[in-house]
C-alpha positions in Angstrom: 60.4 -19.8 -18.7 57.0 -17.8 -18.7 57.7 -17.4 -22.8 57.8 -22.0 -23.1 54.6 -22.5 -20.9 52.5 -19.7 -23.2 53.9 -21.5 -26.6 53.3 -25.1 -25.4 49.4 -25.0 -25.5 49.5 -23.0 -29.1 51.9 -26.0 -30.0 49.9 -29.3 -28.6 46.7 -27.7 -29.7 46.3 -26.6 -33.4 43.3 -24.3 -32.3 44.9 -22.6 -29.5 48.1 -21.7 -32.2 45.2 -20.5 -34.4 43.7 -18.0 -32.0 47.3 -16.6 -30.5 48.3 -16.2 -33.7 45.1 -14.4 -35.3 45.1 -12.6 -32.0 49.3 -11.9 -32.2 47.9 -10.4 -35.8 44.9 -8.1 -34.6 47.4 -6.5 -31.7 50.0 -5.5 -34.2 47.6 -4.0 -36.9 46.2 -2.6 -34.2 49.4 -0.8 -33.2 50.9 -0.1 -36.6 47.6 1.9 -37.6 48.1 4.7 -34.9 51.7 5.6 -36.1 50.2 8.5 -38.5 48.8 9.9 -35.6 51.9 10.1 -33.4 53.0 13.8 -33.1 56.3 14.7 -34.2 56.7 10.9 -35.2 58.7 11.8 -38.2 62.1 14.4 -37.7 61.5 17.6 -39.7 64.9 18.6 -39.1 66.6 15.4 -41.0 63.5 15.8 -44.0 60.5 14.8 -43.2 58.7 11.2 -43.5 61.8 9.2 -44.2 63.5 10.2 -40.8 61.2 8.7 -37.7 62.0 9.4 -34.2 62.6 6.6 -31.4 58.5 6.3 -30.4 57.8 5.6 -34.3 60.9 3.4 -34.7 59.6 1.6 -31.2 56.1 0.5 -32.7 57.1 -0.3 -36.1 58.7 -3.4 -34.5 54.8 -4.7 -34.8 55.8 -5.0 -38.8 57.7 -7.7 -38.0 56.1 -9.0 -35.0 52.6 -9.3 -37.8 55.2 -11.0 -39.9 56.2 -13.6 -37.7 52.5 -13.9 -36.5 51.0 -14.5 -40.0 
């Protein structure tokens, strides 16, 4: 129910939607661009940078959260 009262403002007001989603946007870059940084974020033992452990995989769900936002 929490989720419905933060959308309806965004919703009734165009300029409210404009700032959660601009905001929405700036939170997810902002998490995506420390992934480089995370050690052991990628599993040397299945290769390398193809193979990401569970605390990459957990904020690369920001991707798609930008995605949505945008």
């Amino acid at each position: 129910m929490v989720a419905v009262h933060a959308l309806v403002p965004g919703i009734l007001e165009q300029k409210l939607g404009i700032i959660g989603a601009l905001g929405a946007c700036f939170s997810s870059m902002a998490t995506v661009t420390i992934i480089p940084f995370i050690p052991n974020g990628w599993a040397e033992s299945a290769g390398g940078v193809p193979a990401m452990t569970e605390g990459v995989a957990c904020l690369l769900k920001d991707v798609v959260l930008f995605a949505a936002a945008f």
